[in-house]
Structures are given as C-alpha cells and as structure tokens.
C-alpha positions as CSV (number, residue, x, y, z in Angstrom):
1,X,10.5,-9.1,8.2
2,X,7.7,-7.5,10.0
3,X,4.5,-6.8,8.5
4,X,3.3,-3.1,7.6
5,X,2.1,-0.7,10.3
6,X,-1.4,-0.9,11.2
7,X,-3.5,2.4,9.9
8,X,-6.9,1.3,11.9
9,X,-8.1,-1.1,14.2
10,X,-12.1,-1.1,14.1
11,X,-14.1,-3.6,17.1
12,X,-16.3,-6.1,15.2
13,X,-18.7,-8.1,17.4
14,X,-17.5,-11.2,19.3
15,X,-14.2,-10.2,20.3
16,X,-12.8,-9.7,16.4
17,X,-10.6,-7.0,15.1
18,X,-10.4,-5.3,12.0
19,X,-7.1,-4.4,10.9
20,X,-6.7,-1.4,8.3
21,X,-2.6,-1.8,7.1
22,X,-1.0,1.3,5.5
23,X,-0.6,-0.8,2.3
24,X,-4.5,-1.3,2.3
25,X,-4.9,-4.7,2.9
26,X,-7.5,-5.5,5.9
27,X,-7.6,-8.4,8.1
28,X,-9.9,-9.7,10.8
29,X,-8.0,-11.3,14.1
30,X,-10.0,-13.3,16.1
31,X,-9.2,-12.3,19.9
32,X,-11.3,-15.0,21.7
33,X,-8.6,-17.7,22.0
34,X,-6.5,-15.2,24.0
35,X,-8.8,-14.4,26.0
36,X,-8.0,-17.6,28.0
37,X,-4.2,-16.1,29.3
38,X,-3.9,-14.6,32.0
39,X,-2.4,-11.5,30.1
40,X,-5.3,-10.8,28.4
41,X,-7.9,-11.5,31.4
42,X,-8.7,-8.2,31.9
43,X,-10.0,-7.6,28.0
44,X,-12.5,-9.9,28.7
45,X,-14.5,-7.0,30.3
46,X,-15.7,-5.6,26.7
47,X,-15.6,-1.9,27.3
48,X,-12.1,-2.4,28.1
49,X,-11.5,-4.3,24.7
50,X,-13.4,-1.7,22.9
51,X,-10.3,0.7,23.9
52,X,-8.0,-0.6,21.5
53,X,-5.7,1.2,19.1
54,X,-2.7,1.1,16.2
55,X,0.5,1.0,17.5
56,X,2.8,0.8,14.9
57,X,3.2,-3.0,13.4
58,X,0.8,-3.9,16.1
59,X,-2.3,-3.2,18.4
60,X,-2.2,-2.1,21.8
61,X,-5.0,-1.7,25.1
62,X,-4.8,1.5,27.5
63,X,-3.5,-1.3,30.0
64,X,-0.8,-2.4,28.3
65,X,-1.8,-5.5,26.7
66,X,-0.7,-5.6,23.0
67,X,-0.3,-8.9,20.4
68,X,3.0,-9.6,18.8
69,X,2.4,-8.3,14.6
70,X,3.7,-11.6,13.7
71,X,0.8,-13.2,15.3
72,X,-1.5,-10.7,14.2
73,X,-0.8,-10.9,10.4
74,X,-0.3,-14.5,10.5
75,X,-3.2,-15.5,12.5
76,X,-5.7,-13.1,10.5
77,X,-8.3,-13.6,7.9
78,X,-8.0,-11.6,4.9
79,X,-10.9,-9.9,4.4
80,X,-12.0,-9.4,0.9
C-alpha cells in the first residue's frame, strides 16, 4: 500500500522537508543522509534543493532526482 499523495512540500533549514499529504497529516524528512549518494550529489548545491515539488505519492527535483514514498513516509517525523 502506498501512502497518500503529497499536497505540499515546504524547504525547512538544514536540508529537511515538510510534507503536506492530502489526508492532512504533515511530516518532516530529513534529506541530509542522502546527500552522501551519488544520486543526490547534485542537491547538495541548496538552490537546487530548494526546487523541489509534489509529485504524486512522492517528491521530485527539476533534475530528476525523486525519493521512493515508502521511504519518505516511513523515514519521516510526524509533526504535531
């Protein structure tokens, strides 16, 4: 089962990401840690990272890096 659609995807400071689901919940995923990959490389240039947005279940950059929803639901904080 995937998790719901992403509404909104809001920057926070230190590479973190809010994430605004249709059902209303909102989590914070913590980007740093994949940072490291060489997939993600170029997001380390935060300008770049800034340019992210909702793409269905998931998020996704203007270069083509995106995060599997899975990972991004599970590997969230709720924020309350």
């Amino acid at each position: 089962m995937l998790p719901p659609r992403i509404k909104e995807v809001k920057v926070l400071e230190d590479y973190k990401l809010l994430l605004i689901y249709e059902n209303g919940k909102q989590r914070v995923y913590d980007m740093k840690p994949n940072l490291q990959y060489e997939a993600f490389s170029k997001l380390k240039d935060y300008a770049l990272f800034q340019k992210v947005h909702p793409a269905g279940e998931t998020i996704e950059w203007e270069t083509g890096e995106d995060v599997s929803p899975k990972s991004l639901y599970l590997h969230s904080i709720e924020k309350k």
